[in-house]
N, C-alpha and C positions, 0 to 999 in steps of 0.2 A: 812794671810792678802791678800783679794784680790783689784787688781786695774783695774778699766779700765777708762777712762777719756776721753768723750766726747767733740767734739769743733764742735759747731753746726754754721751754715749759717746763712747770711751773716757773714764773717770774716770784722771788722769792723776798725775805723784808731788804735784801740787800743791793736790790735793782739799781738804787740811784747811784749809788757809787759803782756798777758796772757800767752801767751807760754813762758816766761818768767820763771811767779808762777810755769808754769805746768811741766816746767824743775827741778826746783828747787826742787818740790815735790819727782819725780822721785829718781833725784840722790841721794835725802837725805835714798828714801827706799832701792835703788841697792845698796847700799857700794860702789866696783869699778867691772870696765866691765873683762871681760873675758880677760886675757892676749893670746892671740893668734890671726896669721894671718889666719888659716884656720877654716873655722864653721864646721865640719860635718854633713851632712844631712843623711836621709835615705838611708845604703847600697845598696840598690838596683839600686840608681840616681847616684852612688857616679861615674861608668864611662860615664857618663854624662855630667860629668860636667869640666871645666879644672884644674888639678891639685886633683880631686876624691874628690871635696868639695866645700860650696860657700868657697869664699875669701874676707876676709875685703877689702873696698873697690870697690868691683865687682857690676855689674849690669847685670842680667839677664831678658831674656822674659818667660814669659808664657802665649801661647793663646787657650785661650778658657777652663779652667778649672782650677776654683779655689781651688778644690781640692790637684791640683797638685801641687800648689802654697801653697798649707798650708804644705801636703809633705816637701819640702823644706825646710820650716820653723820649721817644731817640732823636730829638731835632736839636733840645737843651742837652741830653746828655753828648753827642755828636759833637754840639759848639763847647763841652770843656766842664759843664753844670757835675755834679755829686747829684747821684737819685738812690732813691731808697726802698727797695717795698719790704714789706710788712703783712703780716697776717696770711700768706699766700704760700704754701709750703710746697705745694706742685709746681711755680714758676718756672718755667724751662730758660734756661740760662742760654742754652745753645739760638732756639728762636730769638731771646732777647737780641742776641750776637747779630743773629739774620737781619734784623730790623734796624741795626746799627746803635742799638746799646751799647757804651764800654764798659766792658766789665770791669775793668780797672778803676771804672768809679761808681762801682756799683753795690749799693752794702742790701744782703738779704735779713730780714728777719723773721723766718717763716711761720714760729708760733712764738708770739708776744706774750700769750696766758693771758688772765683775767687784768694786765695793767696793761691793755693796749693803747686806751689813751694816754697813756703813760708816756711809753714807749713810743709813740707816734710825733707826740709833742718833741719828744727828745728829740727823735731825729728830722726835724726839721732847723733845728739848731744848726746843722753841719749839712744836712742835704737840701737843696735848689727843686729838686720834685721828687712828691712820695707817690707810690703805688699802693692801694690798701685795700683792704679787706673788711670792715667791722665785724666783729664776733657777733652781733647780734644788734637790735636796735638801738639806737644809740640816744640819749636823751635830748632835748633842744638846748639845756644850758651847758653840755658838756659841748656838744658841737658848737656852740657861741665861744667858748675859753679856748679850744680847737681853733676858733677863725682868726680869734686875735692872736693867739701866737704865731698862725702862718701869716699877717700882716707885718708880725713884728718883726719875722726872721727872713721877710718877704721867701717863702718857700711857698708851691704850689701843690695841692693837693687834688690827686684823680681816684674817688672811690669807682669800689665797683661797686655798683649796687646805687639804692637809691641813696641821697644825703640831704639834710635839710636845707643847708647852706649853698645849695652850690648855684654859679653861674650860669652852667649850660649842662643840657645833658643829653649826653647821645647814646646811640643804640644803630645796630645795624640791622638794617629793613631787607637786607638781599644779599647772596652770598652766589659764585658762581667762580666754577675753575677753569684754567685755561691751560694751555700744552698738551695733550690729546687731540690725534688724529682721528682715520677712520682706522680704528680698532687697536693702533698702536702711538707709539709715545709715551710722553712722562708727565706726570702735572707737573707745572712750572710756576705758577701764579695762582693766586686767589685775587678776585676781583668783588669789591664791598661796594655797598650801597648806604652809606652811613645817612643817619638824620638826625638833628639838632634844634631843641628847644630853649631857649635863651632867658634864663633867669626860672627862679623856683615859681613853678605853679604859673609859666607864663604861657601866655594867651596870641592865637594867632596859627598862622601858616608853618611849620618846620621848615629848616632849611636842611640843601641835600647837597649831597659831593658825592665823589666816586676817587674808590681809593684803592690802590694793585698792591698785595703784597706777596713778597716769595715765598716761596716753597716752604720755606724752613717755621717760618712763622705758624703755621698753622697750630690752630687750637689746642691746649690741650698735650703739644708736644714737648717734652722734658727732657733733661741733659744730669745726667749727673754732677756733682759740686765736685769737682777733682782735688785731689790732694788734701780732705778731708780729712786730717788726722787731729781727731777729736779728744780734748781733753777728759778726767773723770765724767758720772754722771753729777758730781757734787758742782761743776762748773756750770754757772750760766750765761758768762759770754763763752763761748768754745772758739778756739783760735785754729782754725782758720779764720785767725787771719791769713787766710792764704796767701803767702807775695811768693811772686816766680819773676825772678831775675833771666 
């Protein structure tokens, strides 16, 4: 059974009670969330990150590659976790797949509109890790009411971009392809060079890993939402809810 569940723009005065439904639908497919405080991500990030893992509750940065931000994300989604992103309306579903994403537990919400902490808040209710995007700066008491709800619903949050709150933040310092011969062959791999500062505004040496992703993952590459059969434009949850049996 797969899901992904669209909430298309403008977010309008009747949000709460769509995100409402859209919860309600969720929990009824998850059964119950993953009992644990630490998510494991990809071995390779794992000293990266504080404590060799996300942490319920935790917020982290990532700039400039979404890639790496999906990394992250398929180790919890992989062991069984609901993840979510938000704000990101180009996410290629197909690379997520590459990276070991399930889509089957994977809800998109590509444009939130102007209630995206709204919206972000919500789905951490029913998702285990969010992908996100902020529409724009985001104030420090809105990102404070942000942290306590991802403590409360022990959910993990990976922005792109910078966040006031976060943990750790990384960024990839090196990028290099592999599977090319002399003059022939296929790229087969990307090979990163990620670096990691540990706590906001914190002080000190980076730490560094080296992390290989396939083909598919590559930046930037997008997949169609299949079976997108989209309700009016007056709807703003829109159903796909895709399930394929």
């Amino acid at each position: 059974m797969a899901l992904r569940a669209l909430v298309d723009s403008p977010v309008r005065a009747d949000t709460a009670t769509e995100l409402h439904e859209l919860q309600g639908r969720i929990k009824r497919m998850q059964g119950t969330r993953l009992d644990t405080r630490s998510l494991p991500t990809a071995p390779e990030l794992s000293r990266l990150l504080p404590g060799g893992a996300l942490q319920a509750g935790g917020s982290y940065s990532v700039l400039g590659s979404t890639a790496l931000a999906m990394s992250l994300m398929a180790g919890p989604s992989a062991a069984g976790t609901w993840c979510a992103v938000i704000g990101l309306p180009s996410f290629g579903v197909e690379a997520a797949a590459s990276m070991g994403i399930d889509l089957e537990r994977l809800v998109l919400v590509p444009q939130p509109g102007p209630d995206w902490l709204t919206v972000t808040a919500a789905m951490a209710d029913v998702a285990g890790v969010l992908i996100t995007a902020p529409p724009g700066r985001i104030a420090p008491s809105d990102a404070a009411r942000l942290a306590a709800r991802l403590r409360q619903r022990e959910a993990a949050l990976i922005v792109l971009g910078s966040w006031p709150q976060s943990d750790a933040t990384l960024r990839v310092t090196e990028s290099s392809w592999s599977g090319l011969g002399a003059g022939h062959g296929h790229l087969r791999h990307r090979r990163l060079t990620v670096s990691s500062m540990l706590g906001q505004g914190a002080s000190g040496r980076p730490r560094t890993a080296h992390l290989t992703l396939p083909l598919g993952s590559t930046e930037g590459r997008t997949a169609p939402l299949a079976g997108s059969g989209l309700l009016d434009d007056d709807t703003v949850v829109r159903l796909p809810m895709v399930v394929n049996r």
